[in-house]
Structures are given as C-alpha cells and as structure tokens.
N, C-alpha and C positions, 0 to 999 in steps of 0.2 A: 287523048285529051291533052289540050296542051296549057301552057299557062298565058294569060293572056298580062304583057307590060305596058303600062303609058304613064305619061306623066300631066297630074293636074296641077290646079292652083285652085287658091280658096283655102278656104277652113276645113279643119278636116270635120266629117260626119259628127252628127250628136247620134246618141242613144240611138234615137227615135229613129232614127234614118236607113240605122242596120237592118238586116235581115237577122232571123233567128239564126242559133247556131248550123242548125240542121239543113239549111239554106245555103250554105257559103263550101262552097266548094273551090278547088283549084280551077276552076277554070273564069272565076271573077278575081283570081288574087291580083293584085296589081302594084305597079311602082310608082310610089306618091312622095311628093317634096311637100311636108310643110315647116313648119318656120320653126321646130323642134327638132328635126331628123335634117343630115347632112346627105351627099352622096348619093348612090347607089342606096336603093331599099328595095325590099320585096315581103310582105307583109298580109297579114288579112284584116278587114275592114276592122274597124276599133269595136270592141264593146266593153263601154267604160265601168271602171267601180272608182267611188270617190275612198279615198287614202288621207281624213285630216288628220293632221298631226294630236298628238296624243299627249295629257298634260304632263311631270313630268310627278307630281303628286296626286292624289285622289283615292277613291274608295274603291277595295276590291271588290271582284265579283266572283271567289274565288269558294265552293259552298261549303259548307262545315265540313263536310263527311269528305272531302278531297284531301285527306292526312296519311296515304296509303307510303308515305317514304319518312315521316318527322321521323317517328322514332326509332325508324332502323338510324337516322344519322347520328341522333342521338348516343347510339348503341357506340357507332364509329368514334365519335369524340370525347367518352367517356374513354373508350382503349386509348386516345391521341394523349388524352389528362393524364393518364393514368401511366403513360410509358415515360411525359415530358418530367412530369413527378420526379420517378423515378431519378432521370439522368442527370435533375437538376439537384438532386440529393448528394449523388455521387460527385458529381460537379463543385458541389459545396463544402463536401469531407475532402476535399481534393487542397479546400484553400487552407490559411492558415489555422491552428488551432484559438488564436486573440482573437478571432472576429472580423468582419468583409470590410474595406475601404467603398469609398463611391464606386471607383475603378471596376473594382469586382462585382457588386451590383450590377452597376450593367454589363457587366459580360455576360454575367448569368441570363439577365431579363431577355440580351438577343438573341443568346441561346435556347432561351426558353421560347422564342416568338418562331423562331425558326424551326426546330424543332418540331413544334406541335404542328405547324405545317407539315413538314415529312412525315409526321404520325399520321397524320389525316390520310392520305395516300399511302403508305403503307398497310392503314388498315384496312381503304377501301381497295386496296390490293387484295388485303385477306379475306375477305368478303366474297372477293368476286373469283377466289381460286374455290372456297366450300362452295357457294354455286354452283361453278363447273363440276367439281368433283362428285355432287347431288344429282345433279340434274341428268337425263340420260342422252343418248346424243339423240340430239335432233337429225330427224329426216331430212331429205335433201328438200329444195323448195321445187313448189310444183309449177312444170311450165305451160299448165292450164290459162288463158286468160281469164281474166276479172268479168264477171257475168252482169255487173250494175252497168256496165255503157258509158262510164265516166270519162272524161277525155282530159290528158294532164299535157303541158307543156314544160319540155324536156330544155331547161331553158342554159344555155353558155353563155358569162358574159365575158367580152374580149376586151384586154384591154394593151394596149402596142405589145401584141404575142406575133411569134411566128405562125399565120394561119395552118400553114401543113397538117400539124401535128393536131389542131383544132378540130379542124375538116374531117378529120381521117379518123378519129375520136366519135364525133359524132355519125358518120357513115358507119362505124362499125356497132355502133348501139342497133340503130336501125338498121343494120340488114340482119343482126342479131335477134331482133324482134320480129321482123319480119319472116325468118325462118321458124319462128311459134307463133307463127298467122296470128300475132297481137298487136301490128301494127298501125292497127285502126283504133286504139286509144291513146294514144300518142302525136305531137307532131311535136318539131325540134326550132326551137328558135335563141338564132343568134344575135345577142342584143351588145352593139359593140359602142366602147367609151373612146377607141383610136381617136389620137390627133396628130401624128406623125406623120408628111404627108407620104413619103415612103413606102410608111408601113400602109396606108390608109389604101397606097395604088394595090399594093400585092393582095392586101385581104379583100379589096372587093370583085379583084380578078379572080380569086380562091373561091368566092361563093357563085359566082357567075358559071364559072369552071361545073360548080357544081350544082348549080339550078339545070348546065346545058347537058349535061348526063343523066340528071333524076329529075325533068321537067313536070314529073307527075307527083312530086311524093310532098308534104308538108315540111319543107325546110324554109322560115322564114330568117329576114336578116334586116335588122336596121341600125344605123350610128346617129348617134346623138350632137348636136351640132356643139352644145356647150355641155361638156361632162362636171354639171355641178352636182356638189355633195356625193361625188366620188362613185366605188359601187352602189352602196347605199341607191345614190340616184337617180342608177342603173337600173338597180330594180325595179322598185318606186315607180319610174317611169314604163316600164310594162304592166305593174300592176295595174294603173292608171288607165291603162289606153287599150290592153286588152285582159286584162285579169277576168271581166265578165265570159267573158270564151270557153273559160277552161273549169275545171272544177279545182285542182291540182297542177303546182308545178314542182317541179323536179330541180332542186337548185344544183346546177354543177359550177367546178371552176373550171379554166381555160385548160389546166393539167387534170381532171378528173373523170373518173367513168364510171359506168356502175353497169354489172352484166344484166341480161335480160331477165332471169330466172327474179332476181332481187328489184327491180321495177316493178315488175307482175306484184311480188310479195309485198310492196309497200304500198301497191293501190288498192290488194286487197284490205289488208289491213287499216286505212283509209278510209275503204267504204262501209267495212263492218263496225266501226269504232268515231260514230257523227260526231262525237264531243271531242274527238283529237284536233289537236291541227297543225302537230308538226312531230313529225317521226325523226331523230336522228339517224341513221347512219355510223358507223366504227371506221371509215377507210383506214384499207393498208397502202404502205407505200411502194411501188413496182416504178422498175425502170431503173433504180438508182446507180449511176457508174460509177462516179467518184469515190473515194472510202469514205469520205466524211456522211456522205448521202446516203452509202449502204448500211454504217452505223446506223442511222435514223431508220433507214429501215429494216436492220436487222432487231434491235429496240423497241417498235412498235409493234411487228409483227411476233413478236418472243413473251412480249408479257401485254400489249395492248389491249388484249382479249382480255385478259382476267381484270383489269381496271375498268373495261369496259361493262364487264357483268357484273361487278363491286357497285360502279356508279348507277346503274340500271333498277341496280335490286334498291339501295335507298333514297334514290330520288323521285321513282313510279311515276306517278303522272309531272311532276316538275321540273323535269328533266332540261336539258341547254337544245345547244344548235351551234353551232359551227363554222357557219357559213357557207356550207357547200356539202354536196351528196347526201341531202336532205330534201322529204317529199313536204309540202305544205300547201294546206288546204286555204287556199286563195279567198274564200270571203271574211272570215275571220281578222286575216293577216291584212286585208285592208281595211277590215273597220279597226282594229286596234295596235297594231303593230308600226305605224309612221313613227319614228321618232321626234321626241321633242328636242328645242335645243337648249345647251345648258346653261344658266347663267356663268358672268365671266367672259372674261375673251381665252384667245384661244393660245397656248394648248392648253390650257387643263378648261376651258368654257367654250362654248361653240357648238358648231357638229360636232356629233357625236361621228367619232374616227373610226371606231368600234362595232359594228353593227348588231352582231348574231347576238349577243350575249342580255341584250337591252331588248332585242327582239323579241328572245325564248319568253324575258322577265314578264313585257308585257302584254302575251299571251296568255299565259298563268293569270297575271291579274284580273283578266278580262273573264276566268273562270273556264279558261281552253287547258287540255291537257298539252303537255311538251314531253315527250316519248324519247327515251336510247333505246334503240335496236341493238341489244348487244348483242343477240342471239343470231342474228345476218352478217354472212359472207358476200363478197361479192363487187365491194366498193372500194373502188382502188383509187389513187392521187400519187402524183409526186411529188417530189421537196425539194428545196434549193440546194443546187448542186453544191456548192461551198459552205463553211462555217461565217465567212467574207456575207455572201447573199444570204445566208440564214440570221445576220445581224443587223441586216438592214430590213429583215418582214419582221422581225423582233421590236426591233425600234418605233414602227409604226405601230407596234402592237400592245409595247408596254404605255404609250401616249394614250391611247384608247382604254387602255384598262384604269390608269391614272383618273381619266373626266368621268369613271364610272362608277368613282364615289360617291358622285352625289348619287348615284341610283341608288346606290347600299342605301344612304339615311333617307331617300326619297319614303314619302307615306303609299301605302297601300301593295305595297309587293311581297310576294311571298316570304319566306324567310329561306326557303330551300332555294329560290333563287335568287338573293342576297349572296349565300353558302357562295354556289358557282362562280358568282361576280369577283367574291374576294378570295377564294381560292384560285380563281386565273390569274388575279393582281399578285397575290403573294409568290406566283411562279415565279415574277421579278424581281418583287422588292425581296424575296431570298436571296439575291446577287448581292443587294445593298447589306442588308445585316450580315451576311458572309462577310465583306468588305470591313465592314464596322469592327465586327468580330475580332479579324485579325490585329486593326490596327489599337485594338483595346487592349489585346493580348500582349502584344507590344507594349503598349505603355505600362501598364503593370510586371513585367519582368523589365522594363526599365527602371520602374520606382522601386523593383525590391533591389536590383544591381544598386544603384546609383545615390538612393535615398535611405538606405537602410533601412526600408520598412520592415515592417514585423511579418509582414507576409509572405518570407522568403520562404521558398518551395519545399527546401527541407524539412520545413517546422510545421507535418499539416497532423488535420484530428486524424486522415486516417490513410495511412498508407498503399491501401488496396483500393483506394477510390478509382485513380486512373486506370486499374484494368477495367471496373466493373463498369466505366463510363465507357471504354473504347469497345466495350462488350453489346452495349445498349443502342451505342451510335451504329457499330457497324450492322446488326441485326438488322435496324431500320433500314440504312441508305442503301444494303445490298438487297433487301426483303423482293423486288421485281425479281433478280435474278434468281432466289433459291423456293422462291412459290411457282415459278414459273417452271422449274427444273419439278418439281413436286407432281403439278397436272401433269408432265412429259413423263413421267414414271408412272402415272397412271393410266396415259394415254387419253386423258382431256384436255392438253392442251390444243385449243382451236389451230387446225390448220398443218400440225405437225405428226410424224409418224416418232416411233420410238426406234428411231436408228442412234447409235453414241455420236453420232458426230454432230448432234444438238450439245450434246456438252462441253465442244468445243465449240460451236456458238456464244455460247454463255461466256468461258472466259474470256474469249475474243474482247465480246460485248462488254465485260466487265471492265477489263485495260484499257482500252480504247476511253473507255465513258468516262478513267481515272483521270485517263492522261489530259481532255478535252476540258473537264471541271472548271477547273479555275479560268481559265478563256471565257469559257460562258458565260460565269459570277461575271467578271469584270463587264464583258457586255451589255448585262442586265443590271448591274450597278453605272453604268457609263447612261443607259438608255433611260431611267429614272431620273439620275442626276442633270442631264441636259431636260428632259420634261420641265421639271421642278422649276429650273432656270430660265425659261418661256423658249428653249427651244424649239418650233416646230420641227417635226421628222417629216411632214407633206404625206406624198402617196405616190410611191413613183412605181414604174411598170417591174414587175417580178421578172427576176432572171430565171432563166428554166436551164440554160448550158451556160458553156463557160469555156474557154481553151487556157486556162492557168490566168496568174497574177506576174506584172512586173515588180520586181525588187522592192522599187521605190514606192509603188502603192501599198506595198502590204507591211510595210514600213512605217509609212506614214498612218496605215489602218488601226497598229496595234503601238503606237510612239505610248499612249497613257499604258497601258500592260507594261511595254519594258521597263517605264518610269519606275511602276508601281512597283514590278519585281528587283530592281536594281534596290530601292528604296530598304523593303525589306531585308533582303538580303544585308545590306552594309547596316543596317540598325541590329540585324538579329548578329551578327558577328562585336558589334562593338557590346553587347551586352554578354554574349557565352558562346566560344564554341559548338557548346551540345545545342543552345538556341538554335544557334545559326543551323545547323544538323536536322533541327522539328521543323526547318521552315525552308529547308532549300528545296526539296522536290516541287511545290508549289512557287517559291520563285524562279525557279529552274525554266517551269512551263511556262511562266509570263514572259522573262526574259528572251525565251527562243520562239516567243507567240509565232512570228512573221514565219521563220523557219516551220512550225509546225503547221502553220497555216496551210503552206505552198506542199509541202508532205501530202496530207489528206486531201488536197483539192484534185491530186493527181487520179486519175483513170485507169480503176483496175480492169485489166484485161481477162474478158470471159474464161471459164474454165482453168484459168490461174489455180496457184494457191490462196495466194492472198484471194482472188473474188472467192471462193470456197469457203474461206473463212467465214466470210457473212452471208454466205447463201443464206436465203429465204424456199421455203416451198416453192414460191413462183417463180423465183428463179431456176429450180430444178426441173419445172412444171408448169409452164404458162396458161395460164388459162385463158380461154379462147377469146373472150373479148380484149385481153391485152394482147395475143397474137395476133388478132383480127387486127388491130388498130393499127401495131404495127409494121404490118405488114402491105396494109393503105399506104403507111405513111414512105415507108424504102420504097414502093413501086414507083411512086414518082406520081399516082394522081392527084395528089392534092401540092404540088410543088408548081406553082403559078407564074412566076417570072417570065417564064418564057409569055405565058399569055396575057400577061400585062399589057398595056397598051402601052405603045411605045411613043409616049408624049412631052417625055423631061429635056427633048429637043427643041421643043415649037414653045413660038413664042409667047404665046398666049398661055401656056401651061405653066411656063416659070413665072410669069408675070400675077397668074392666080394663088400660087405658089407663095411670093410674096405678099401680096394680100391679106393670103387666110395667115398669115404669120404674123404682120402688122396689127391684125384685128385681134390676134390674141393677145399677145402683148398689150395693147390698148386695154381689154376685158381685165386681164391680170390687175395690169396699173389703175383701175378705175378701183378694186376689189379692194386693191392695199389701200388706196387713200379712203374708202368708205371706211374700210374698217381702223385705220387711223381718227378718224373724224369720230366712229365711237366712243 
C-alpha cells in the first residue's frame, strides 16, 4: 500500500465531508495547501472539534466529593508554618535585646515568605520519601496492549530544532511499539511552528526522507504558515482540525520520549479512568554532556522521584501538567481548556505565555481530574545545555508565571490549583526576596556600624539564636539531599541500586548546587524585575547544543552579577572585615559569574571522572528507547542535508526567499502598531 500525495485548492473539508475514523486509511492520506498550513504537508482528512476560548472567571464544575488531596496539603503547610515559626524566632533572638527597627522587620518578613516556600517543598519532599518507603515496589509495566481500541496521537511540536534528532525520536517510539505489536493505537504527528527558511528546507527533506522509507506507517507533518500564540497555537491548531480523530494525545517536546511499556500504561489507565483527562508524567533528564546539564540531571534523577510521590499523594485528582510527556484526553481539553486572554497589555496582560499550568487549572474547574504519575518510569527529556540557555527558558517562563496572577484571584478555580500556580511563581520571585534579603542585610549592619543603632550585634536577647537558626536553615535547603540518601539506604530510591558511589553523587550534587545558587537567585531576580518593567522576554527557539561561549558574550550575560557582587563586597568590607568574611563566598560567585559560566558549559568526556561524578543510572545503563533514538540518530538516517533540495542557487528560490521574509516583517509590523493603537 502506498501513500497517495497531491495538491488541492479550496477550503478545506467540513465535518460532514469526512469519512468515519475507521474509513481513512493511508492510502487516501494526502498533501494539501490551505491558507493555514505552509509547505510541504502530509496529513489525514480534518475531523474537527471546536476549541472556544474559556472565560477567564466563572462557576466551577468541580463536585463536592473531589477533595481527595486538600487536606493532605493542608497537613504540608501546617509542617511549612510550623518550621517558618520556628526560624523566624531564632531569627528574632538573634536581633537586639531593645527591640526591631523597620529594617529588621522586613528582613524577617522576607525571610519568612521565603522560607515557607522551602518548607512547602521540603515537606512535600517528606511526604513523598514515607511514600516510597511504604509503598512496595511496583511491578514492572505490562507490555500487553490496551484492549478498548483507542487510538492516540503521539503528537511533536517543532519549533526551528535540528530535525535529526526529532526524526530519530520519533522512529524510535515506533518501531518500539511496534515490536509489542501496539502499533495500531498509535500514529505520530509532527505539527511544526518553523519559520527559518534554512531550517524549514532541512526539516521538510527530514520528513519526506522519512515518509520514502516508512510509506506505510501513520507519520503525519504539517507547518503552520503564521505561528500565532506560539506553542499554545500549535496545539490549539491540531486540536481544532483533527482532535475529533483521536481519543488521546500524547504531548511531547522536540527533546522528549517516552518508552513504549509507559504509552501502553497511560492508555490504559485512560481508558479505565472516563473522568481523567490529563495524566502527568515525572521525566528524567538523559543525554546531558555538559556539567552544568548533568547537574540538572543528576538532581532530578536523585531526589525527583520522592517530590514526585510527595506531590502526587496530596494533590490526587488536581494535579498540574507540564507541558510535555503527558497523555490528554482530547474532548474535554477542547471543550474547556483554550485559554482566555488576560486583561492588560503585555507582559504581564495578553496571551497567556504560560500554557500547562492554566491548562491543568481549567480542567479541574471543568470538574476533570489532572493526575501525577509519580509511580511511572519511562519518560525521558533533555535540558539546556548551559546555565547561558537555561536563563533564557527561565526568562520566558518567570513572564508566564508573573500574568498568572490573575488566574490565582480569578473566580471559580480550585484552590489546589491556585497552590501549583503560585508555588511555580514563587520558584522566582525566591530569586527577588534572596536579592532583597541581602541587600537589607546590608543596610542594617550599615546602620548598626555607621549610626549607632541599638541594634548592634553584640547586644542580642540570645546568644545561641544563630546556631539554632543556621541549624533550621540548613535541615530545610539540604532536606532533597539527605531524604533522598534515606530511600538509597533502604533501597526505594526510584531508579537506583545501593552501590556507595550514590554517595558521592550526592555531595557532588550538593557543591555544585552551592557553588551555582547565587547565579541562579540573580537570574530569577534579573527575569521578574525586567517583567515588572514591561520587558517582553518573546519566545525564541530552544537551544539543545552548544560549542562554548565567547569572552565577551558571557561578559556581557553576567555585567549585572559582577555589578552586584563587586557592590557587595566593597559595602561589606567598609562596614567589617568579619562582614566582608559572611558575604564573600557569595560575591565571590557573582564576580567570576562569566568565568564559572564557561567552566560548566564545558563537555565532560564519557567514562571520565568527572562524567562519573554525576553519572545517572542511565548513564550506566541506557535504556533502549534512549539507545534506540540514538543510535537512528549517529547512523546518519535521519541527517537530510544531503537530500535537501538543492535550490538556494536558482533564482526563483532566493527571490521567494525574500518574499516570505518581507511578508513577515510586514505581519510583525502590522502586530506592533495594532497593539500600539490599543
């Protein structure tokens, strides 16, 4: 059977027009230009579901008895009160024995806001380590297929990526499936935002590549002529046009896979569970070369698990989403999940920048359960190779968390996923109150130096406050590391064997995380503060490699760190020696940001010591759909260049070339003056 291509005109198909799903086979799939879709497509006939957008207050549909996680969270932020208590006690015997200045007050208050943040996730750290430690291991998953006949779409959106590794991703899901003869609930469709025209030639020679070697198998692909409202309307736009098709899709990102044993396991559970309609997913991170990349994934994979079963256990049905490597039940997700947009202009009003999180909310609302699978392995992603590219998907990320206040006060959304909204927000704004922190700190040992306050350090109610505070802090901030050492000694930690060289992971992990800290604070305090200021961050294409940094970029990346370190430093020395002394390792690390930057960006070599250090399980032990993938991907068949067409000659190519360039530019400039004219 082969696939049959041509090209029409006209509208595309209504409703009516389709054949039932059961009808539509690869041998009617075809290649259609409508006035939506760019290029190169290959697609099956539309069957539509309508996607309106969703108010952004109203009435839940959420029923009484769906309370299966309040009062475990409950349980959590009574431990969060209860520990902030505590530090901000010690914190206060700490000050003078006369009584707090303004100064003090708020240091306390940031500390205290801060604080109880780390409580929260320390405790749902400790949650989810009695969990594991309760619970017995789970069986492996069974690579029976799904007996209901459901058919999901395993969907990639590309957005100016290097196809290869796309390609080779996706071929290796399916032939993975297809060796558990499951391949008939599944097809793969590539839904691409490309406007590069570069990258546009190489990735539609990559599918074509790969249509002319698997002309039989359900891989569709189309690009969107104008990528508005971003991924978001990326999706959106398949839900729209074939979402009636499928029962289920499969959200991945361009870096993401998920083995086949764990597809099977989220369709079952899917079809046994009508009231879900969106399963998260835990990915680990695989692949990583760089140090700074393999911290992240030595990190995740060392204590991810036990946060993942903490959050699982008390948020039950109201669980988040993520964005990616997550299964979702497609009728639901189009009648309630379009986002609305915010009042305001933009950044903090507009599209929402954001998606997953506003997505999960209003699901729930709608009276749909939202599920963590913390109990599945399987789901892998990568991360940005650098701390450089890890600051710039932060940056678009703290903007999106920032316009997602108004969802917190918005009417009618759960309160458990209020919780999720503002504990992702506060990941950042923890940068800012760090920032605050210090430079409060500062001024208060300036006014006791300089002003003779009464508040001078030597004169407090209690002397033994600062251990019992540095006692409280540390417990919390290192609590991943020594609950996660805890499962490992019992042999629950997910994923890991009881060999000691996990406990050289751990302090690896712990030094590494000290040394990076303050880098991070400043980023996340840098990425609010331009929000705040109407900076837009945009949405530009994710780097996935990287061959280092030159001098002067990473100079120029980290100029506010050195400021701020340089700053410190000469204010804590005009004030005390010993000052200067509590505050240099942390200026120390802004000042040589750029230098530590280019350090960790470097590429540790296999079987090293150093990669040893942060080996991961799957580093010692690939599992086969990450071998699978990449091992597609070094052989060279999904590597297109060659079969590109070779048209950036003729003159007609470059002269289209210009065109589609001109016409964007024009769309841009029409966009700024609309929304100027707002």
């Amino acid at each position: 059977m082969s696939v049959q291509f041509s090209k029409i005109d006209g509208p595309a198909p209504t409703s009516a027009d389709l054949p039932s799903r059961a009808d539509v086979t690869l041998a009617n799939a075809r290649t259609a230009y409508v006035a939506s879709d760019a290029g190169f497509a290959r697609r099956p006939p539309e069957q539509r579901l309508d996607m309106p957008p969703q108010p952004l207050s109203t009435r839940r549909s959420l029923p009484e008895r769906e309370t299966d996680g309040r009062w475990r969270f409950l349980i959590i932020l009574a431990c969060s009160l209860t520990t902030t208590i505590l530090a901000c006690q010690a914190m206060l015997s700490g000050f003078s024995a006369g009584g707090l200045n303004p100064l003090e007050w708020l240091a306390v208050g940031l500390f205290a806001a801060n604080f109880c943040y780390l409580g929260i996730a320390a405790f749902t750290g400790a949650a989810g380590t009695v969990v594991l430690l309760l619970s017995p291991k789970p069986p492996p998953l069974s690579k029976t297929p799904p007996t209901k006949g459901s058919l999901t779409a395993i969907i990639i959106p590309i957005y100016q990526e290097k196809p290869a590794k796309v390609v080779a991703a996706a071929e290796a899901m399916w032939d993975s499936l297809r060796d558990l003869d499951a391949e008939k609930g599944f097809e793969v469709f590539f839904i691409s935002d490309s406007m590069d025209p570069a990258l546009v030639e190489i990735e539609e020679a990559a599918i074509q590549d790969l249509l002319r070697r698997r002309p039989d198998e359900p891989f569709w692909y189309r690009r969107r002529r104008d990528n508005a409202q971003k991924k978001q309307g990326n999706i959106n736009d398949f839900v729209q046009r074939w979402g009636g098709r499928y029962d289920y899709m499969l959200e991945l990102d361009a870096d993401s896979f998920v083995s086949p044993e764990t597809m099977l396991e989220l369709v079952r559970r899917m079809d046994a569970r009508p009231r879900t309609a969106l399963i998260q997913t835990l990915p680990i991170i695989v692949g990583a070369r760089t140090y700074s990349a393999r911290l992240q994934q030595l990190s995740l994979r060392s204590h991810g698990g036990l946060f993942g079963a903490g959050l699982s256990w008390w948020s039950g049905g109201a669980g988040n989403f993520w964005g990616h490597n997550a299964i979702i039940r497609l009728a639901p997700f189009a009648a309630h999940a379009a986002l609305p947009d915010l009042p305001g202009k933009e950044p903090l009003g507009g599209k929402i920048l954001s998606h997953d999180f506003v997505e999960a909310a209003l699901l729930r609302r709608a009276g749909w359960r939202v599920e963590i699978a913390g109990d599945i392995e399987g789901s892998y992603e990568e991360t940005p190779p650098t701390i450089v590219d890890l600051a710039a998907r932060d940056r678009r990320w703290a903007q999106g968390n920032i316009q997602q206040i108004q969802v917190i006060l918005a009417r009618g959304f759960d309160w458990l996923s209020r919780v999720h909204i503002g504990a992702n927000l506060m990941g950042y704004l923890s940068g800012l109150l760090w920032l605050s922190f210090v430079v409060v700190g500062v001024l208060i040992a300036a006014n006791a130096k300089f002003f003779e306050s009464e508040t001078v350090a030597s004169v407090t109610a209690d002397p033994n406050a600062g251990l019992r505070l540095v006692i409280i802090m540390a417990a919390v901030l290192t609590s991943p590391k020594w609950l996660s050492v805890i499962l490992w000694a019992f042999g629950k930690l997910p994923g890991w064997d009881r060999s000691p060289r996990f406990l050289v992971n751990v302090v690896c992990d712990l030094g590494m995380t000290m040394l990076l800290a303050p880098i991070f604070f400043m980023n996340h305090a840098g990425s609010i503060l331009s929000t705040l200021m109407g900076v837009d961050g945009g949405w530009r294409p994710q780097v996935r490699d990287r061959n280092g940094f030159a001098w002067s970029d990473l100079v120029r990346h980290y100029v506010q760190h050195m400021i701020f370190g340089f700053c410190l430093l000469l204010a804590s020395f005009a004030i005390s020696p010993s000052f200067m002394l509590q505050n240099l390792p942390m200026a120390t690390v802004l000042i040589f940001a750029p230098l530590i930057a280019r350090q960790v960006s470097g590429v540790a070599r296999k079987g090293s010591v150093s990669w040893l250090l942060y080996a991961t399980p799957e580093d010692l032990k690939q599992p086969e759909i990450v071998r699978r993938a990449e091992m597609l991907a070094a052989r060279g068949t999904t590597d297109v260049r060659r079969l590109a067409p070779q048209r950036r000659n003729r003159p007609m190519h470059r002269m289209s070339m210009v065109v589609r360039r001109a016409m964007r530019r024009a769309r841009r400039a029409d966009q700024i003056g609309r929304r100027d004219a707002e």
